[in-house]
N, C-alpha and C positions, 0 to 999 in steps of 0.2 A: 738090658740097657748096655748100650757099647761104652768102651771108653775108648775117647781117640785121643786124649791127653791123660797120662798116668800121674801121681805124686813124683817121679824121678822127671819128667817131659817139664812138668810144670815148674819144679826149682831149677829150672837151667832156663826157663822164661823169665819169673819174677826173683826177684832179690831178695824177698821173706825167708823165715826158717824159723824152726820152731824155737819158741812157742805160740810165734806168731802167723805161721804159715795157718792158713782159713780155707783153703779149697784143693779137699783129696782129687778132684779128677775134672775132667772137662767131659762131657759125654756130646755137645754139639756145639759147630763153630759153624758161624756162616762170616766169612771176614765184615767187618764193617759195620755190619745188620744185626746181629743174634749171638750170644753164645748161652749157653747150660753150664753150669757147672753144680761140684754135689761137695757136700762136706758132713762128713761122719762126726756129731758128737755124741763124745766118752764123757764117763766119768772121771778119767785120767785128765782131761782141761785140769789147766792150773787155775783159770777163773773162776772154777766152781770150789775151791778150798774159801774164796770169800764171798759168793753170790750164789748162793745162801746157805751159808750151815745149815745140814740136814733139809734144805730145801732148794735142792741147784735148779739156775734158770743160767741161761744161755742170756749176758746183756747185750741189749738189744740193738747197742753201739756195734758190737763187733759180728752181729748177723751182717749190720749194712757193711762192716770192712771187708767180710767175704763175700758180700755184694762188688766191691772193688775191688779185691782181687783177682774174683773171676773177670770181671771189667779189664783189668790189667792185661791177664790174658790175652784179651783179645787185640788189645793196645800195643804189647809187645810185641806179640808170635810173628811177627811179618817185617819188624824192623830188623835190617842186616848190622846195626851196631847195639844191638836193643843193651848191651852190657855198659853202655855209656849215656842209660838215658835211667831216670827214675819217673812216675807214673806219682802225683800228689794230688789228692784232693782238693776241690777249690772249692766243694757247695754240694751242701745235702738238704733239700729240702723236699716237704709233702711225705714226710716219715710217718709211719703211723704200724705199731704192733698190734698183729691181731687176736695173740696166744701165746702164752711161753713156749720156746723151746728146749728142752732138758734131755739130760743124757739118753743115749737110746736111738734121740730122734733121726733122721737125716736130712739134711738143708737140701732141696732143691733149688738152685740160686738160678732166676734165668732174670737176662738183660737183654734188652732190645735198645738201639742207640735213637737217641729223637733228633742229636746233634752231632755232625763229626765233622772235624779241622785239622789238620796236621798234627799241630799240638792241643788238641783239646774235643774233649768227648763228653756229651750230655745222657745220661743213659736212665731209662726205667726200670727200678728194678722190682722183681717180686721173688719171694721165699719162700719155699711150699715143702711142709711135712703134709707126707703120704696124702698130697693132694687137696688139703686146705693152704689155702694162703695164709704166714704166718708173720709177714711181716713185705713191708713196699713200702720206693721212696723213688725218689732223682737222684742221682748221683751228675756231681759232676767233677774231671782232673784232666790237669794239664798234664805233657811231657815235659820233664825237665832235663837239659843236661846234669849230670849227677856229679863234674867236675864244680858246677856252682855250690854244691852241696860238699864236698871235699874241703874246699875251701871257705871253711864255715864264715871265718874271719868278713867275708863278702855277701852272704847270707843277707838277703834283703826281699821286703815284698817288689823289688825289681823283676826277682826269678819268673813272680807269676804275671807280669803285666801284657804278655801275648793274650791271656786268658780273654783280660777285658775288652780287648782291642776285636776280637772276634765277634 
């Protein structure tokens, strides 16, 4: 399995860090169309100290986040100021887990776009430990300027109203 975006390639893309950074590598990008990405989980997650004593699952919310991060990925890698833009979720629906994930496992995260606009991407996603599907949804997020977000004081659902206009 190649990697053509490593964990260093990837935090100079997205703005995450741990303990929230959700996708070790990128293994395929098609711009626009398709990307892969993979995320190793540990036992070391700090989410499994609460989801579940003595019985860790991986919740199912932040399988779809590393669903969006690799998303992001692909949202970012081509923008020339991409350090002045943040990547927000507008809409996850058609979610549905198939099987927990727990430590051990490894996420194959692959998205195929259904919708793409300058600021705004619709995407399928599917989850696959060692080739069962273990978790699929829609994602969808807008690009924000990240100065609106600075300036929290101004923070308003204004930031996302290109979304709906789309």
């Amino acid at each position: 399995m190649e990697t053509l975006l490593d964990i260093t390639q990837i935090q100079a893309i997205l703005p995450h860090r741990y303990p929230f950074l959700l996708v070790d590598r990128i293994i395929s990008y098609d711009p626009g169309k398709r990307v892969v990405g993979i995320k190793n989980v540990t036992l070391d997650e700090p989410f499994f100290v609460g989801h579940f004593p003595g019985a860790p699952v991986m919740p199912g919310v932040l399988i779809v986040e590393a669903m969006a991060q690799t998303a992001g990925v692909m949202m970012l890698a081509s923008l020339p100021d991409r350090e002045t833009k943040l990547v927000f979720f507008t809409g996850i629906e058609r979610a549905k887990f198939r099987r927990p994930v727990v430590p051990g496992d490894q996420l194959r995260l692959e998205l195929t776009v259904l919708k793409l606009r300058p600021r705004y991407i619709k995407l399928r996603g599917e989850a696959y430990v060692d080739g069962q599907l273990v978790a699929e949804a829609e994602i969808s997020s807008a690009l924000v300027d990240r100065s609106i977000i600075e300036r929290s004081d101004q923070v308003s659902s204004a930031a996302f109203t290109p979304v709906e206009q789309v």
